[in-house]
C-alpha positions in Angstrom: 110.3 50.5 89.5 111.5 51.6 93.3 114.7 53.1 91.1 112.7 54.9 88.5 110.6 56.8 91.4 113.6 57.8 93.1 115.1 59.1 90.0 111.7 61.1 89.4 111.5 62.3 92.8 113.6 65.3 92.2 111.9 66.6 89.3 108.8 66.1 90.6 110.1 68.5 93.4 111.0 70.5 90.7 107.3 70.9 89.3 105.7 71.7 92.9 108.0 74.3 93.3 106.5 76.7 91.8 106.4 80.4 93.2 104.1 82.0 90.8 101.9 79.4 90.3 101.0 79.4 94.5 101.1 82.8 94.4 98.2 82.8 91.5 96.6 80.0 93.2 96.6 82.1 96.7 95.5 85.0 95.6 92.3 82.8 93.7 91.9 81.7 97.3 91.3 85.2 98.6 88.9 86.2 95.9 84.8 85.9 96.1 84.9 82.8 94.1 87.8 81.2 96.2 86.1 77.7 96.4 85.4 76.8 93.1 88.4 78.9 91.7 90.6 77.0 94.1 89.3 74.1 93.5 89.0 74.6 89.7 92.8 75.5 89.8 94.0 72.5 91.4 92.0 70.4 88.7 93.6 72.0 86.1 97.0 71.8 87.0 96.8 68.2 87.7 95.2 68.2 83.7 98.0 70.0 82.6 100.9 67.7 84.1 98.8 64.5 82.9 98.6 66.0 78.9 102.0 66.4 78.8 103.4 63.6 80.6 100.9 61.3 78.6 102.2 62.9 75.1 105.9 62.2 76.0 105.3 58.7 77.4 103.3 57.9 74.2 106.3 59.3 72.0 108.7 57.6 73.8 107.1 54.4 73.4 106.8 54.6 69.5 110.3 55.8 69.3 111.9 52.9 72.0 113.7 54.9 74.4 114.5 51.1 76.2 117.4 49.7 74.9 117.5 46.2 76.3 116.5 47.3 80.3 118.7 50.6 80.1 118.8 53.9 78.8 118.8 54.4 74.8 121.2 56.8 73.3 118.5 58.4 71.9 116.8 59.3 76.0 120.6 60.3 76.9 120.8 62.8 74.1 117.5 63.8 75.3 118.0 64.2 79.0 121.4 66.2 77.8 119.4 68.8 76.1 117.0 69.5 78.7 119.5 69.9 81.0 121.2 72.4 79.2 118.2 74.5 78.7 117.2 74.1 82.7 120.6 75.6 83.1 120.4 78.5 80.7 117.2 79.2 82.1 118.6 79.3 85.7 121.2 82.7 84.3 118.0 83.8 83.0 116.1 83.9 86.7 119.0 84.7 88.1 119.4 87.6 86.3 116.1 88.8 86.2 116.1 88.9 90.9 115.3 91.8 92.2 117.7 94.1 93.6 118.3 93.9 97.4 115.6 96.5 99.1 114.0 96.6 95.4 110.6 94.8 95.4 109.8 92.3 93.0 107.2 92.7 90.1 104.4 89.5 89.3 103.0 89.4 86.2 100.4 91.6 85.5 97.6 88.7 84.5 98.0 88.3 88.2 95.8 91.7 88.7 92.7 90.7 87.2 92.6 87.4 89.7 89.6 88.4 91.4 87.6 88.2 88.6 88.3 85.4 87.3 85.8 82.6 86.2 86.0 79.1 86.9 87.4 78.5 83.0 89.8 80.9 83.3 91.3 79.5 86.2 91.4 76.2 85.0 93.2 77.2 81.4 95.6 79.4 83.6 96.8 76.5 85.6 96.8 73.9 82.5 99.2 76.6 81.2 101.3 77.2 84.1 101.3 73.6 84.9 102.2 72.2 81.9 103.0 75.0 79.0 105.8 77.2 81.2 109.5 76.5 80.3 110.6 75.5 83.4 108.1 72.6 84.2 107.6 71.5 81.0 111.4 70.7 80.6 110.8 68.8 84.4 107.6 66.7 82.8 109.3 65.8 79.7 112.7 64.9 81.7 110.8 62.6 84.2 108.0 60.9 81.0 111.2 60.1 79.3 113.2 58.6 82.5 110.3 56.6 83.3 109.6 55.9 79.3 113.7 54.2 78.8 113.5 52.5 82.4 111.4 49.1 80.2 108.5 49.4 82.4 105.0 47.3 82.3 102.5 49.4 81.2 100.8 49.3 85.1 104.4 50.4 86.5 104.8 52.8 84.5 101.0 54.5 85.1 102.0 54.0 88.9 105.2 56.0 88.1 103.6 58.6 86.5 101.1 59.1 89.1 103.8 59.1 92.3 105.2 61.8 90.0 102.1 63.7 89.4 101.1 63.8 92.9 104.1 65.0 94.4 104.3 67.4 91.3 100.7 68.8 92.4 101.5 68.9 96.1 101.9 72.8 96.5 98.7 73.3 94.8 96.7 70.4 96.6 97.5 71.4 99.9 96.7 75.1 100.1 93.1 74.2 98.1 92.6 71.4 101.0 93.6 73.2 104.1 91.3 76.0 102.7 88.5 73.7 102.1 89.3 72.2 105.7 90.2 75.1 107.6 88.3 78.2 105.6 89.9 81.7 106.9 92.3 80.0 109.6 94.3 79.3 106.8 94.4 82.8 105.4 97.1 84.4 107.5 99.5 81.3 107.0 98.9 81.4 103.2 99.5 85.3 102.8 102.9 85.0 104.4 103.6 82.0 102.2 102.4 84.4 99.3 104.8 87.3 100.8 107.9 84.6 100.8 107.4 83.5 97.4 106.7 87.3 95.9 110.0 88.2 96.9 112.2 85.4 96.6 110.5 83.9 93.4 113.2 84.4 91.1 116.1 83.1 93.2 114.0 80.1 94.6 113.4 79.1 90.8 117.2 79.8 89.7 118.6 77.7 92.4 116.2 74.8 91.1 116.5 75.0 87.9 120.7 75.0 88.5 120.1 72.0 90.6 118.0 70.0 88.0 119.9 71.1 85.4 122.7 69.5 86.3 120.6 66.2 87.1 119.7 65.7 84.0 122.7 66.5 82.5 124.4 64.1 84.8 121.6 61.2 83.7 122.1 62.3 80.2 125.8 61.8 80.3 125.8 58.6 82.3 123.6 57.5 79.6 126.3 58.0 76.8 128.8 56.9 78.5 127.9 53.9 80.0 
């Protein structure tokens, strides 16, 4: 199991870096229902991670991505695939930075934060956790690593939940230091929300070159081996 973790580990990475998503759940944190918004936020994310990552694994397991204690032809082809589209989507963000001195734009959901309900911040983060290109790739890439390593059924929910926390990380820390630390967390989480504003685009096209190529890379071993 210690080798299927540190073959997750990256992706999970992957998931918790997640500019927009911090930036949405920041900006939740400055607004009048900041508590249960946050807090709301950081459930839903979490949901939206487990949905996904529970689908896959259940797929996987009908369709025997183990072939005898390694990797199936059918996970290779898989992993293959999703690392090609984490690399096409890495010209995309790439392509779509901003322009040096040119700030960059959010999306305009973002505006209408402040009056958000508790629901609504929950859906948005099941949807950014789990529905967005870029981490839904990472989920399904890490359900079906951990799906063709031949797990128990106990090693594999551990997996899956080393994963999921990690994955949830960015998102659990700022709701807890809030929680903790109330408006002595503000100023560090504005200039976190500055950072990420500007450099969202590049941060994600770096990661999603660097994951890219994992995948490709497992899905290639896989075949070839």
């Amino acid at each position: 199991m210690g080798n299927v973790i540190g073959d997750i580990l990256p992706l999970a990475v992957g998931v918790a870096v997640s500019p927009v998503p911090v930036i949405a759940l920041i900006l939740m944190l400055f607004s009048k229902r900041a508590k249960i918004n946050g807090s709301v936020f950081a459930l839903g994310w979490v949901v939206g991670i487990v949905v996904v990552g529970v689908i896959v694994l259940a797929v996987s397991g009908a369709g025997d991505l183990s072939s005898g204690g390694g990797p199936s032809t059918a996970a290779s082809i898989v992993q293959l695939v999703l690392g090609v589209l984490l690399l096409l989507l890495a010209v995309r963000q790439w392509q779509q930075r901003p322009a040096p001195g040119q700030e960059a734009a959010m999306p305009k959901w973002m505006r209408g934060i402040e009056d958000f309900t508790p629901v609504k911040a929950g859906g948005v983060a099941v949807v950014l956790a789990g529905v967005n290109p870029k981490n839904l790739l990472l989920i399904v890439g890490a359900s079906v690593t951990i799906a063709q390593a031949g797990l128990s059924g106990g090693e594999t929910a551990v997996a899956f939940a080393v994963f999921t926390l990690i994955a949830s990380a960015t998102v659990l820390v700022p709701v807890a230091a809030y929680l903790l630390l109330g408006d002595r967390a503000t100023r560090v989480l504005d200039e976190l929300k500055a950072w990420l504003s500007q450099n969202n685009a590049t941060v994600m096209a770096v990661l999603l070159l660097v994951f890219g190529f994992v995948l490709l890379g497992k899905g290639i071993g896989g075949l070839t081996s």
